[in-house]
LUMZA-913835 format. One line per 4 residues: number of its first residue (from 1); their letters; for each residue x, z, y of C-alpha. Coordinates in Angstrom, 3 decimals. Example, Ala and Ser with C-alpha at 12.3 -4.5 7.8 and 13.67 -1.06 7.14 Angstrom:
% LUMZA-913835
1	AS	12.300/7.800/-4.500; 13.670/7.140/-1.060 $
***
This chain:
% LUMZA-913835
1	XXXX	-69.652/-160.348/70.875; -68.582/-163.060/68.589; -65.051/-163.399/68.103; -63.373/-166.684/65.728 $
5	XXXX	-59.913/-167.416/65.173; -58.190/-170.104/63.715; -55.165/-168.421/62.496; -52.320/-171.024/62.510 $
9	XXXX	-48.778/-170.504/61.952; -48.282/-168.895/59.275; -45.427/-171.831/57.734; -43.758/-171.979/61.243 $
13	XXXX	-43.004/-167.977/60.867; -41.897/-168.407/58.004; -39.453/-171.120/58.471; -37.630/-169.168/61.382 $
17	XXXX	-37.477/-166.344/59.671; -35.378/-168.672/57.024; -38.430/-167.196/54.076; -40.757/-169.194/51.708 $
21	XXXX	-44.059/-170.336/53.244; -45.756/-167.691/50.875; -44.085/-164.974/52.823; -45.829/-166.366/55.760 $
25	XXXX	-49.353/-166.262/54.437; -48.336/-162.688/52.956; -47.736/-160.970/56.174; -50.415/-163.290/57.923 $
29	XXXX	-52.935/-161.475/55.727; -51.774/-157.925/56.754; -52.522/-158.963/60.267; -55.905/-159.561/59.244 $
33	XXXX	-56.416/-156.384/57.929; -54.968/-154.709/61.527; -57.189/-157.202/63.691; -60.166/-156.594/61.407 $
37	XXXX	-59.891/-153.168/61.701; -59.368/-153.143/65.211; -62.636/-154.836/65.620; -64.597/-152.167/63.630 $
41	XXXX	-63.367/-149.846/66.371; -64.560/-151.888/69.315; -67.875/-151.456/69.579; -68.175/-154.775/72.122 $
45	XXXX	-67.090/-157.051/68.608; -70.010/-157.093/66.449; -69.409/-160.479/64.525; -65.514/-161.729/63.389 $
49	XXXX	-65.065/-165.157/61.934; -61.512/-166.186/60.400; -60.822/-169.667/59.898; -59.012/-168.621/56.173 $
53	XXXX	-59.236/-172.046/54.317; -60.605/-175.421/55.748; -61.832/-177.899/53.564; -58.863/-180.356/54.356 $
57	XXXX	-56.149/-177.200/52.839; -56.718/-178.753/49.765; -54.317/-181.614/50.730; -51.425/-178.671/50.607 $
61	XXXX	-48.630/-178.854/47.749; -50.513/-177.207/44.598; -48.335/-174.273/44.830; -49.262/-173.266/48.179 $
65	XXXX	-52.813/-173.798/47.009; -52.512/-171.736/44.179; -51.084/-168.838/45.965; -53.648/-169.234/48.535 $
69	XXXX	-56.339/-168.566/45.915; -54.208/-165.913/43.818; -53.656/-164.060/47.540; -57.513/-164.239/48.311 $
73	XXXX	-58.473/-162.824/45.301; -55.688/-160.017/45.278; -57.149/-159.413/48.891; -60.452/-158.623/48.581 $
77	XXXX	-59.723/-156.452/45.611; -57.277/-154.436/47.282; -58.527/-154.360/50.567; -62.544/-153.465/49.885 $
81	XXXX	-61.991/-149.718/50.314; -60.352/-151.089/54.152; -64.200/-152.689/54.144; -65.786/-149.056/52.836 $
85	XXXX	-63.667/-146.978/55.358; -64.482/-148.869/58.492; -68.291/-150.212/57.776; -67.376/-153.501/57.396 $
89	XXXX	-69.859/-156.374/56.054; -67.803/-158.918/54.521; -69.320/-162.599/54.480; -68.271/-166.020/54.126 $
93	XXXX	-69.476/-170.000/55.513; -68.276/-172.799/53.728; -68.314/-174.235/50.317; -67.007/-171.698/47.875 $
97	XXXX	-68.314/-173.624/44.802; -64.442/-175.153/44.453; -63.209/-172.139/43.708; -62.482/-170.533/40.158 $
101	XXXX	-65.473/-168.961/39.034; -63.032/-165.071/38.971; -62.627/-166.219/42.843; -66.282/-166.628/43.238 $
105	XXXX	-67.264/-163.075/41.365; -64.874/-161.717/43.708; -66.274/-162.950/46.608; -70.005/-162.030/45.599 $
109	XXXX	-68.765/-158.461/45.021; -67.166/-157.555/47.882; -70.568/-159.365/49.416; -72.567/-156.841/47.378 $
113	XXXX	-70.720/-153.607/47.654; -70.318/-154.361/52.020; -73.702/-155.739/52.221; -75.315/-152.169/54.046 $
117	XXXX	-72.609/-151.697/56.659; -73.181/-152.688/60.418; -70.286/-151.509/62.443; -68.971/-155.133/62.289 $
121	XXXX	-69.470/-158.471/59.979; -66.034/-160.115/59.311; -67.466/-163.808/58.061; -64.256/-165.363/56.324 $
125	XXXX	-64.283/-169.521/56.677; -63.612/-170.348/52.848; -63.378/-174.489/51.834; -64.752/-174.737/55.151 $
129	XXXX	-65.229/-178.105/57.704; -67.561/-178.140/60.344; -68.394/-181.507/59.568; -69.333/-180.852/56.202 $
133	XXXX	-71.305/-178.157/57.081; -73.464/-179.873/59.344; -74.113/-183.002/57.198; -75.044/-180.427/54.313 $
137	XXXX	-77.458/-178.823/56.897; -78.881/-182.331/57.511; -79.386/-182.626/53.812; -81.178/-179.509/53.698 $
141	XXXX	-83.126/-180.835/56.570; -84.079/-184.050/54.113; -84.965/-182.011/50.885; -87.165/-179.803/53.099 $
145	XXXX	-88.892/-182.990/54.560; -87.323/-181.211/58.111; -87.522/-182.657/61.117; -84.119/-182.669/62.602 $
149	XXXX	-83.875/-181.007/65.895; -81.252/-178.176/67.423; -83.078/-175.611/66.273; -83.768/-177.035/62.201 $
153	XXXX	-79.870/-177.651/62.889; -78.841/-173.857/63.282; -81.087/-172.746/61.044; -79.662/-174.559/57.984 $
157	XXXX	-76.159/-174.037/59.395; -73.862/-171.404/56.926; -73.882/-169.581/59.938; -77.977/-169.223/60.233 $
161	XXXX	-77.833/-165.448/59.624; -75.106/-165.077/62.681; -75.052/-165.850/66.417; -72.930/-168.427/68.485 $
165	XXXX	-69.446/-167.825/68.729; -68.500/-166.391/72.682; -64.875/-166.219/72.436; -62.659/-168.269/70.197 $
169	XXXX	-58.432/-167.599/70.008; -56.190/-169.704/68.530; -52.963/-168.933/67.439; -49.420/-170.996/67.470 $
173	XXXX	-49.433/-172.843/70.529; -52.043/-175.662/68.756; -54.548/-176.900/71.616; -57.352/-178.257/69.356 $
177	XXXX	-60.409/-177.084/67.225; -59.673/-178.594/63.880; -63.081/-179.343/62.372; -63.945/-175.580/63.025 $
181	XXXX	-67.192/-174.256/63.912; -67.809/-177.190/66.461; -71.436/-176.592/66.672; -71.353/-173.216/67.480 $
185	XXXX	-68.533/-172.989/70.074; -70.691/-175.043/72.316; -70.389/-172.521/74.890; -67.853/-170.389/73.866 $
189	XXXX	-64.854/-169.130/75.818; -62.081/-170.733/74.402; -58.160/-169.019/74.683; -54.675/-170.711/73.271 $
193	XXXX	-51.547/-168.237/72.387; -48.052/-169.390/71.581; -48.318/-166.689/69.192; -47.905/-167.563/65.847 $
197	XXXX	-50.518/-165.916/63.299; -48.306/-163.062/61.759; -47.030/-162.065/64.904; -50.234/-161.163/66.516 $
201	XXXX	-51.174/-157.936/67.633; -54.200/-155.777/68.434; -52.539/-155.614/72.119; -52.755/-159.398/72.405 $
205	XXXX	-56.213/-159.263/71.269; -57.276/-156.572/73.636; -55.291/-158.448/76.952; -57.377/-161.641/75.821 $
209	XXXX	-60.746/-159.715/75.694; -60.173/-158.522/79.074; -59.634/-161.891/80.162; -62.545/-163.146/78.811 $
213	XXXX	-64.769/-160.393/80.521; -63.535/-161.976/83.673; -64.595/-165.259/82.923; -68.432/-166.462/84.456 $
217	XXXX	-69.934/-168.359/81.552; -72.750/-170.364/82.703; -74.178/-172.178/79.438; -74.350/-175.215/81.177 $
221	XX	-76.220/-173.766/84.427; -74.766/-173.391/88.220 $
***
């Protein structure tokens, strides 16, 4: 299975809880550390995408941006022997070239030293739009004199390497995709939680997954 989440509401915690939109994102990122690691232990969730930083974030105050980056970078440093100790590949989609260049090395690491495990592959969405993804893949398409068809499409997608998304989960009560991965949740089986980001739980997760199993999906068929 494929599982994305856009992981929204991070601010909104924060402001009932009376705390600076920082604390928000702080405690937002423990939860992806539990929900990650959660996956590695289910054995159904092979592929996890996180929607982490869209290409339109960059329209936040500078502050919030900055601690977004600082926060990433602490992250990944901190939390690579989480990667080690439950097999985790660590990946990314999106355009990663806007970040510092120490941002960028840190990413590439934690690439490198994950890059054997298999248990699961937790692809983090990093200055990432799904429309500028797709025209970049139609540029591709030109410089490699391409023709452009569905298939050329996925193939020059950041996501070539992984499969379609089958179940995507939003958080915070939002009802909409926001420019993520709209190619490849074509078919996928979409769920929308009050819950906002930092209060999410593995429980939640699992009730949702049992859900889904219910669900017929029929690609389109009868």
């Amino acid at each position: 299975m494929h599982l994305a989440i856009i992981m929204d509401g991070n601010g909104r915690w924060a402001k009932a809880q009376n705390k600076n939109r920082t604390e928000g994102h702080k405690v937002g990122a423990e939860v992806v550390k539990k929900i990650t690691t959660y996956c590695s232990n289910n054995p159904e969730i092979k592929y996890l995408t996180l929607y982490a930083f869209s290409t339109e974030n960059w329209k936040r105050p500078k502050m919030e941006v900055d601690f977004l980056m600082k926060l990433l970078d602490n992250w990944l440093k901190k939390e690579l022997e989480t990667y080690i100790k439950n097999e985790v590949r660590f990946e990314v989609i999106g355009d990663i070239s806007k970040f510092s260049k120490k941002l960028q090395k840190r990413i590439e690491i934690t690439k490198e030293k994950t890059k054997n495990f298999n248990r699961l592959t937790q692809i983090l969405a990093l200055n990432y739009g799904s429309r500028d993804e797709i025209i970049r893949a139609v540029k591709k398409l030109c410089d490699k004199n391409l023709e452009v068809t569905e298939e050329n499409i996925s193939k020059n997608l950041d996501t070539a390497n992984f499969p379609d998304v089958d179940l995507l989960i939003r958080t915070s009560g939002e009802v909409r995709l926001s420019n993520f991965l709209l190619w490849q949740v074509a078919y996928a089986e979409m769920f929308f939680t009050p819950t906002l980001w930092p209060d999410f739980t593995e429980k939640e997760l699992e009730e949702i997954i049992e859900n889904y199993k219910k669900r017929e999906r029929r690609f389109g068929g009868i």
